[in-house]
C-alpha positions as MATLAB code, in Angstrom:
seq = 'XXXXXXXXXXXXXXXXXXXXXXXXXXXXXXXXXXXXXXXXXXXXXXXXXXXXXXXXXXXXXXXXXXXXXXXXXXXXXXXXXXXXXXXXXXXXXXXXXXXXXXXXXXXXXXXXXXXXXXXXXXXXXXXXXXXXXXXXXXXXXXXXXXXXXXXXXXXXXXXXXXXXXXXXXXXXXXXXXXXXXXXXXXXXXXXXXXXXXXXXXXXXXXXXXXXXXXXXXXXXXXXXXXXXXXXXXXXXXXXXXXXXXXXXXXXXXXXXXXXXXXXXXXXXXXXXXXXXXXXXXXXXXXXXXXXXXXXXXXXXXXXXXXXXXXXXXXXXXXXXXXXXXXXXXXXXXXXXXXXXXXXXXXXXXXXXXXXXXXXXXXXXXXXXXXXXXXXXXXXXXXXXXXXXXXXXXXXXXXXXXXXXXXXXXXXXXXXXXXXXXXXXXXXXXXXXXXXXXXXXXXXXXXXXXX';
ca = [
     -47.027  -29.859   60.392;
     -43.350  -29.463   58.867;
     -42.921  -26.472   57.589;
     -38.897  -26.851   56.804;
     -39.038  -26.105   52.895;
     -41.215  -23.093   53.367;
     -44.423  -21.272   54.565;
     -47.262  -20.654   52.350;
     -50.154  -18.210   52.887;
     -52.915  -20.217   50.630;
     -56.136  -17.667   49.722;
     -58.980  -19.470   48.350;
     -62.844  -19.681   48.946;
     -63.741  -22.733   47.149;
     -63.868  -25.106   50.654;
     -63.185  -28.461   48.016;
     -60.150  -26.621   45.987;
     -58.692  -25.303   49.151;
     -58.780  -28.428   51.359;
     -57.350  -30.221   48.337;
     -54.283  -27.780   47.574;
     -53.134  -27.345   51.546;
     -53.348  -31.238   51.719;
     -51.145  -31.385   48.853;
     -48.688  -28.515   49.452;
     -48.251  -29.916   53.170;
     -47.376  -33.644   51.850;
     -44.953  -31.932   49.881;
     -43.829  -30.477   53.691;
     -44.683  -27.076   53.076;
     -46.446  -25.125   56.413;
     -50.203  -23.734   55.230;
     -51.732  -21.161   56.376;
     -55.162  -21.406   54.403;
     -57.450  -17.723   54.158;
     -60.918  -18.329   52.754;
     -61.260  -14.585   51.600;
     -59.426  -11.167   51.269;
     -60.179   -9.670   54.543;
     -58.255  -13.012   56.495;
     -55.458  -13.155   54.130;
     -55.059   -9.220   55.306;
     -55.207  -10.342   58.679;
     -51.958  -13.428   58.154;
     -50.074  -11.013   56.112;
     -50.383   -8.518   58.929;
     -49.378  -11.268   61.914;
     -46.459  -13.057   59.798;
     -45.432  -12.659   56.187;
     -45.301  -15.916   54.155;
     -42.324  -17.120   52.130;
     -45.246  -17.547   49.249;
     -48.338  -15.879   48.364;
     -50.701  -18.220   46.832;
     -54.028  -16.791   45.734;
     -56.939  -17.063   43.822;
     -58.097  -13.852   41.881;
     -61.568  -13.921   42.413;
     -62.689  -13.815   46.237;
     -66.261  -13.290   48.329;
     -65.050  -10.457   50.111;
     -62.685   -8.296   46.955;
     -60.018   -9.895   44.701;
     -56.689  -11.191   44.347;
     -55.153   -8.254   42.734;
     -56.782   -5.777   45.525;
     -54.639   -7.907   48.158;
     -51.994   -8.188   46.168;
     -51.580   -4.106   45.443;
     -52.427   -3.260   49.117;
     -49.594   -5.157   50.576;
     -47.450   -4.933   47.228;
     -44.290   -2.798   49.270;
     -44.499   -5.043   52.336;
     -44.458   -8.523   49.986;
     -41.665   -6.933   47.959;
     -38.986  -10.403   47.990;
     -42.045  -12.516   48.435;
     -42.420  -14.653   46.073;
     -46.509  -14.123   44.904;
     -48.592  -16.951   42.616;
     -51.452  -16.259   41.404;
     -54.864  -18.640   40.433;
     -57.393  -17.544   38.004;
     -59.610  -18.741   35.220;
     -59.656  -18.280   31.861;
     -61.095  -15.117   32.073;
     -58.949  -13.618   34.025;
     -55.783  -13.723   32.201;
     -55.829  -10.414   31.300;
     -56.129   -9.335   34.852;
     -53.082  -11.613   35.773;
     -50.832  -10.142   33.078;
     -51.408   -6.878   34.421;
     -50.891   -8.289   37.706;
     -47.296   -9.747   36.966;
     -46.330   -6.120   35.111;
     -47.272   -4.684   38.926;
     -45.151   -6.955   39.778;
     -46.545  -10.580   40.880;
     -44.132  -13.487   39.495;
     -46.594  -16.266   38.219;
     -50.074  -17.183   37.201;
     -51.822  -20.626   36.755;
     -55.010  -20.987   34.777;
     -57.982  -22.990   36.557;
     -58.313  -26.161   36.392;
     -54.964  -26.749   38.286;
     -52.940  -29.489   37.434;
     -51.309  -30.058   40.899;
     -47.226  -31.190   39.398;
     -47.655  -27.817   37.352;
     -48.509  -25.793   41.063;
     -46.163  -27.858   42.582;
     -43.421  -27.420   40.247;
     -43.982  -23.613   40.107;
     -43.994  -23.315   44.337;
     -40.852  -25.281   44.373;
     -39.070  -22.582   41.910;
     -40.253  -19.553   43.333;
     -39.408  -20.395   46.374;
     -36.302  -21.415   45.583;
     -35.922  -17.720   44.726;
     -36.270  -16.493   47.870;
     -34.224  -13.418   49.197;
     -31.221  -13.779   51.033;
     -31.960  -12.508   54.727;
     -30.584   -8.786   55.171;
     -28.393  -10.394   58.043;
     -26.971  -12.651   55.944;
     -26.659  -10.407   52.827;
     -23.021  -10.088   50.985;
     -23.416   -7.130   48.441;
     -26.145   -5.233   50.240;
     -28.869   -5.043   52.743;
     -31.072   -3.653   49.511;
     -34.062   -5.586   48.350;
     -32.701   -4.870   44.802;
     -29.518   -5.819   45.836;
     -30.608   -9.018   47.959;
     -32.550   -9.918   44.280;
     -28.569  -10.245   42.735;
     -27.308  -11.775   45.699;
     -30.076  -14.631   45.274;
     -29.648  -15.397   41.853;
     -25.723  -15.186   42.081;
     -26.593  -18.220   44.673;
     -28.492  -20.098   42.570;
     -25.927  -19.869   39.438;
     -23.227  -20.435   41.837;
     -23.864  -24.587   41.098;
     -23.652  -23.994   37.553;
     -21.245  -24.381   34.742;
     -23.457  -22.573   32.127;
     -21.736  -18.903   30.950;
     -23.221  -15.306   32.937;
     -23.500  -12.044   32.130;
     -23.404   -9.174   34.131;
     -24.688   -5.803   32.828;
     -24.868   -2.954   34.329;
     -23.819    1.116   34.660;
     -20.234    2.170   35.253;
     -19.344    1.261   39.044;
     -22.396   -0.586   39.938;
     -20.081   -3.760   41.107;
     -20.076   -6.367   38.264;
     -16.574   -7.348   39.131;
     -17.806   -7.806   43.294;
     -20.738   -9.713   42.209;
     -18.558  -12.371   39.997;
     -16.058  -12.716   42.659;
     -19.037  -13.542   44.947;
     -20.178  -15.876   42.304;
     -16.940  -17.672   42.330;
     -16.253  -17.488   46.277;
     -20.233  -19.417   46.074;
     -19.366  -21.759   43.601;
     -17.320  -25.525   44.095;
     -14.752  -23.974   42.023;
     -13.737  -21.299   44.372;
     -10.669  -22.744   45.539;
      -9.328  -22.759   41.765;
      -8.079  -19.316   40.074;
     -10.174  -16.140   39.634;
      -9.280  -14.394   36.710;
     -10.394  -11.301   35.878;
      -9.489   -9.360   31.999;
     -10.168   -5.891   31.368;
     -11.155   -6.288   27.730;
     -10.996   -2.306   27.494;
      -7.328   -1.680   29.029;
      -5.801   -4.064   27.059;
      -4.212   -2.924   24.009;
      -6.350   -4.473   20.616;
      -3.224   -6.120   19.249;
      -2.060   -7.540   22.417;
      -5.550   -8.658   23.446;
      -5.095  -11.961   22.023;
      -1.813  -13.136   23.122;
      -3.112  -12.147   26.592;
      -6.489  -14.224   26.096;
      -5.142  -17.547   24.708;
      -1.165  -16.830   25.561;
       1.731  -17.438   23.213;
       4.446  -19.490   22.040;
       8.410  -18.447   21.614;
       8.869  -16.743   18.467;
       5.133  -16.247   17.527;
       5.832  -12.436   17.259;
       8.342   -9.998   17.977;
       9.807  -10.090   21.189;
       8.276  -13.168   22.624;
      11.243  -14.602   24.066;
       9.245  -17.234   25.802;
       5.814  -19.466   26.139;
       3.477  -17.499   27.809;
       0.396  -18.513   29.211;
      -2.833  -16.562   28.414;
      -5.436  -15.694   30.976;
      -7.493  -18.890   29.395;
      -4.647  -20.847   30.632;
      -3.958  -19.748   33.997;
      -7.985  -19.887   34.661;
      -7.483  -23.295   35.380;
     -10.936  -24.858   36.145;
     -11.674  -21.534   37.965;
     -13.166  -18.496   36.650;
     -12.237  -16.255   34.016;
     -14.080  -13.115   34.521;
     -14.135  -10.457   31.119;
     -14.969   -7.209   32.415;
     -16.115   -4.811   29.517;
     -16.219   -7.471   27.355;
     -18.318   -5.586   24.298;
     -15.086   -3.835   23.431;
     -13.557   -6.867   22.209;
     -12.378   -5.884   18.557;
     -14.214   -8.718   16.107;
     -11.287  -11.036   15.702;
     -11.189  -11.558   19.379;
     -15.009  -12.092   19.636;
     -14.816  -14.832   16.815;
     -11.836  -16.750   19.014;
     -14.184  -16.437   22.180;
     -16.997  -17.616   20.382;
     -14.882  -20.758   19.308;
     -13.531  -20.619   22.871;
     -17.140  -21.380   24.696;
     -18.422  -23.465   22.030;
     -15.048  -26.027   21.267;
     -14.150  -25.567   24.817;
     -10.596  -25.819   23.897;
      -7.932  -23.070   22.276;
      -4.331  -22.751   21.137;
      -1.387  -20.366   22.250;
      -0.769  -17.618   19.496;
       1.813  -19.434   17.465;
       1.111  -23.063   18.708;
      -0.815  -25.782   16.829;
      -1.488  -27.579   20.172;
      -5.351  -27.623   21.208;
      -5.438  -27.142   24.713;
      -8.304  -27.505   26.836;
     -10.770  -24.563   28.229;
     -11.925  -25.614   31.842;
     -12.519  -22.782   33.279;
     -16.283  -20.984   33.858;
     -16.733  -18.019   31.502;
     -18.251  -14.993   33.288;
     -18.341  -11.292   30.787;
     -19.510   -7.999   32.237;
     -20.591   -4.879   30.595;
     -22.178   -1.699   30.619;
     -22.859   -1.075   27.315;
     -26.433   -2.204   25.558;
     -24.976   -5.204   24.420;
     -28.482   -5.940   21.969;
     -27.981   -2.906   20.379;
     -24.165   -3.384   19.353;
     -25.455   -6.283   17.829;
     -28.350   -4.653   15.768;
     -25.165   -2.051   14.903;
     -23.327   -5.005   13.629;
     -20.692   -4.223   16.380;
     -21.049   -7.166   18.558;
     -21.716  -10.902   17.109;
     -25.070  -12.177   17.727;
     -23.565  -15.660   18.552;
     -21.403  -14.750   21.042;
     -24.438  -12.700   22.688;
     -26.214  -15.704   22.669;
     -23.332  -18.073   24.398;
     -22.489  -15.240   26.709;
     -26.188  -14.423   27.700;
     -27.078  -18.045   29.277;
     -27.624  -16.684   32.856;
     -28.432  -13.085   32.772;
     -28.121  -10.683   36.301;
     -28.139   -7.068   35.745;
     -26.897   -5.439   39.226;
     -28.967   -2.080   39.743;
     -27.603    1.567   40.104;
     -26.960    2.797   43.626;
     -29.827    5.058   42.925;
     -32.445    2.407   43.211;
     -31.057    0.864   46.440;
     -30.574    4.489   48.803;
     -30.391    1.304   51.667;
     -26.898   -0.082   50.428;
     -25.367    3.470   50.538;
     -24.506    3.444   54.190;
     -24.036   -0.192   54.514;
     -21.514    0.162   51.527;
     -19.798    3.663   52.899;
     -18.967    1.773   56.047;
     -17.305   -0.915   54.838;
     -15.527    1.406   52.555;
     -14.925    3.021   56.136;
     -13.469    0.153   58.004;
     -11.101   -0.475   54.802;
      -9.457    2.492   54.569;
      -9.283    3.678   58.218;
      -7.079   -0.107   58.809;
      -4.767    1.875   56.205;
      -4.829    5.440   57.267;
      -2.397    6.359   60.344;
      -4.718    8.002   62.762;
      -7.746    7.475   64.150;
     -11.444    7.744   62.096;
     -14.545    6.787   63.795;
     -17.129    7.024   61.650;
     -19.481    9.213   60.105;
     -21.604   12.361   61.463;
     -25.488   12.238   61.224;
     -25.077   15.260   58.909;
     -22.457   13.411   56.151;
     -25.179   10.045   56.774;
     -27.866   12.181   55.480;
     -26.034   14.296   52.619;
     -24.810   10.479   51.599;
     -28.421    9.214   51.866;
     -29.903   12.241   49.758;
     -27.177   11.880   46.646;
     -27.850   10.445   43.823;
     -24.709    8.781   43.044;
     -24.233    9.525   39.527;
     -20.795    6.932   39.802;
     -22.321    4.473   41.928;
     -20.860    2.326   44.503;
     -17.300    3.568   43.266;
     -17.755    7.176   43.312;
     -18.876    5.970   47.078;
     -16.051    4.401   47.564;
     -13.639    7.349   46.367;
     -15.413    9.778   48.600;
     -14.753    7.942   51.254;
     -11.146    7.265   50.506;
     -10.681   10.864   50.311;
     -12.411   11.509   53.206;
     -10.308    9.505   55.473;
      -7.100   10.886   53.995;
      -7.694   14.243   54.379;
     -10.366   14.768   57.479;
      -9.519   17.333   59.998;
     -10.776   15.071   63.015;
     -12.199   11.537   64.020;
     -15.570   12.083   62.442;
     -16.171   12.859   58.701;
     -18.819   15.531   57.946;
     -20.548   16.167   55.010;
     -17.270   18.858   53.613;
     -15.031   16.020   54.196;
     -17.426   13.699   51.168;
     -18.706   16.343   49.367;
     -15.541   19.076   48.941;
     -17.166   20.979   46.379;
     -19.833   21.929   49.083;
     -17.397   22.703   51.797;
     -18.863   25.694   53.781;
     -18.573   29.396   53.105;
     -16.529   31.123   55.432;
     -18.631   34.011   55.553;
     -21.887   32.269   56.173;
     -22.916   29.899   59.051;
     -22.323   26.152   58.809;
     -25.912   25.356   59.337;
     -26.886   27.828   56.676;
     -24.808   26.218   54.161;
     -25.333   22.548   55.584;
     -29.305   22.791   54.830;
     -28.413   23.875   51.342;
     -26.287   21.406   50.645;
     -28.647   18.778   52.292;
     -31.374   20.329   49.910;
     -30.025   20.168   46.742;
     -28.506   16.888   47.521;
     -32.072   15.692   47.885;
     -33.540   17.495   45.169;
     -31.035   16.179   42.554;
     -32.184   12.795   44.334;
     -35.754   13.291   43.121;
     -35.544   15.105   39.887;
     -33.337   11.942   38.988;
     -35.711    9.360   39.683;
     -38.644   11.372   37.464;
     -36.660   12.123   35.107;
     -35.411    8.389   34.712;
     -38.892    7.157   35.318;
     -41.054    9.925   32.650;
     -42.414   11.395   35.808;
     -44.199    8.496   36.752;
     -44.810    8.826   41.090;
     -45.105    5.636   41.502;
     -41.529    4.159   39.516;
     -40.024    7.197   41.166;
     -40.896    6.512   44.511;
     -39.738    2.610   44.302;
     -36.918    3.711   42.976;
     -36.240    6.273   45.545;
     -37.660    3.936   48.585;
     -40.151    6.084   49.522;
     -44.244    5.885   49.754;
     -45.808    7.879   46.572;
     -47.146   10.149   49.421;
     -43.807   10.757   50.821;
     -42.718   11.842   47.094;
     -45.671   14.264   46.427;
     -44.886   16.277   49.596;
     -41.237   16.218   48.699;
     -41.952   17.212   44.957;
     -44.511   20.221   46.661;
     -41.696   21.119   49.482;
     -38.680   21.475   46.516;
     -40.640   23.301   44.262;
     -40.128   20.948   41.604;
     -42.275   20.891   38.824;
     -43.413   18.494   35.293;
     -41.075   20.259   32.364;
     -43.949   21.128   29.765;
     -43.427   19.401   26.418;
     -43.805   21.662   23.401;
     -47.432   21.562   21.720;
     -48.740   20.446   25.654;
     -50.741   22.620   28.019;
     -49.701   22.575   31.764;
     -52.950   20.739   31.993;
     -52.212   17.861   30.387;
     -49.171   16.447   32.609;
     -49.842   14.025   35.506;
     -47.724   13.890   38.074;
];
């Protein structure tokens, strides 16, 4: 059978119900792989994972949700769907809060299942080979949707913390997209001075202000029928957020000075790392613009939640600055690999970046240790390098994992995701560094779970 548009690993017990859907899915040329109970399905996922998971909730031999939780890390970027009836909607909200992406209620209308297949597999992860921003299942998630928004017009928003790569991401975007031989723009709404912001927006005519001695064409302008990217864009004083707001909605603007409309062709992409709902609940931020901004929303996640995209990233950082630097720099030592793998990255990918930098520049040989990234650390004279090495590869890792608790409430199981470890893995490394639940006044020691 065909099997071009995707493979689907089809779990149901009900011989008329199952013989019906794997007719249908594989006249739609989907492959099926049909498992009449838990313990089967167990035995597919284990021989070849599926590009979809479809399953009922209720089986002969367990449930839906027991399959689902027992494979959970090794379907992570599998796209999961599950069947249930009536009843059993509470069960498959708590199953899409685990993490599942969809439910349909029994009886099945077959253009609803259909419809729903199509879409999530149209979400699929990019392959780690042929991933841009990251080998990452986090990352991979970005790169995916940046692939599917590539084809459209409609405005995005990137959020995310200081660093993260918003501006990487929308070049990526626009590199994807049919408009990629046509201008990239990109506006630093926060390095622009407040009453020069405009003029540098929309441009200006001769004689709109003092000393313009000439036209000048604004950022809008020069966009073209490219991109114009906003970086920081919720420090845009009000005035300017009322003229972008007319901007996306009109389409069109005028030069500071000018009564000419001119049209606006270009695709609107704003990034931030502020909390862009609560400026607007502040009144600091216009709701309107949130909403024109916010069609297409991608938040790329801190370096902390990927640990896999930190060598990946260091060594392109690597291969950049060693074609600049005037001798030779092979690469990394399994000691700085490990200190780099154990951070936590507090200024994510470009605090990686600026290690590395410095690294090249000022390394006393062909391979950069963990001194040569992490100066602060560099080893006591007095003491033995490996002495000082474990230390610094032990605090490196327990700032790692007091992080992740901390962000998560102490909650093993976020903090391990997070971290890319097994929950087991993270118990013995919470018992090995000593690390312990802070006590919360009026608490007993007691009444903390780890």
């Amino acid at each position: 059978m065909p099997s071009d548009r995707g493979r689907i690993l089809l779990v149901e017990d009900d011989p008329v119900m199952g013989g019906s859907l794997a007719q249908r899915l594989r006249l739609k040329g989907y492959g099926v792989d049909w498992a009449h109970g838990a313990a089967e399905a167990a035995a597919a996922l284990a021989r070849r994972l599926p590009d979809l998971l479809l399953s009922d909730l209720r089986l002969p031999d367990g449930s839906g949700e027991e399959l689902f939780l027992a494979h959970r890390e090794r379907l992570a970027g599998t796209p999961v769907l599950m069947m249930t009836a009536y009843a059993g909607i509470d069960q498959a909200i708590r199953l899409l809060k685990a993490g599942a992406d969809d439910f349909l209620v029994k009886p099945l209308e077959t253009a609803d299942l259909l419809g729903r297949v199509e879409a999530l597999l149209a979400r699929r992860l990019v392959a780690p080979e042929d991933a841009v921003l990251g080998p990452s299942v986090p990352i991979r998630r970005v790169e995916a949707m940046l692939r599917r928004a590539a084809t459209s017009d409609s405005p995005l928003l990137l959020l995310g913390e200081t660093g993260t790569g918003k501006e990487v991401a929308a070049r990526l975007l626009h590199a994807l997209s049919p408009r990629a031989r046509l201008p990239f723009i990109a506006v630093n709404c926060a390095a622009i001075p407040a009453d020069l912001l405009e003029s540098e927006v929309f441009g200006h005519e001769r004689g709109a202000f003092t000393g313009a001695a000439a036209r000048r064409e604004g950022y809008a302008e020069r966009a073209a029928g490219g991109t114009l990217f906003l970086d920081e864009v919720a420090e845009l004083p009000p005035p300017l957020q009322a003229k972008l707001l007319r901007l996306l909605e009109a389409r069109e603007f005028s030069r500071v000075g000018g009564t000419a409309t001119l049209p606006y062709r270009a695709r609107t992409v704003a990034a931030t790392n502020a909390d862009l709902d609560a400026r607007v609940h502040d009144g600091r931020f216009r709701a309107d613009l949130l909403y024109r901004l916010d069609v297409i929303r991608v938040e790329i996640p801190p370096m902390r939640v990927r640990p896999e995209d930190v060598v990946h990233l260091a060594r392109h950082f690597l291969d950049n600055a060693a074609g600049r630097a005037t001798r030779t720099v092979r690469g990394f030592d399994a000691q700085a690999v490990s200190a780099m793998e154990a951070h936590a990255w507090p200024g994510n990918a470009r605090e990686l970046r600026n290690r590395v930098d410095r690294a090249v520049a000022l390394a006393d040989g062909p391979w950069i240790g963990v001194a040569d990234l992490f100066p602060d650390h560099r080893p006591d004279p007095t003491g033995t390098a490996d002495a000082t090495l474990a230390e610094v590869l032990v605090a490196a890792e327990r700032r790692a994992v007091a992080n992740a608790l901390e962000a998560t409430g102490w909650d093993v199981g976020a903090a391990a995701s997070r971290l890319g470890v097994g929950r087991s893995t993270l118990f013995e490394k919470v018992r090995r560094l000593g690390l312990a639940r802070p006590i919360e006044p009026g608490t007993s020691p007691a009444s903390g779970t780890a």
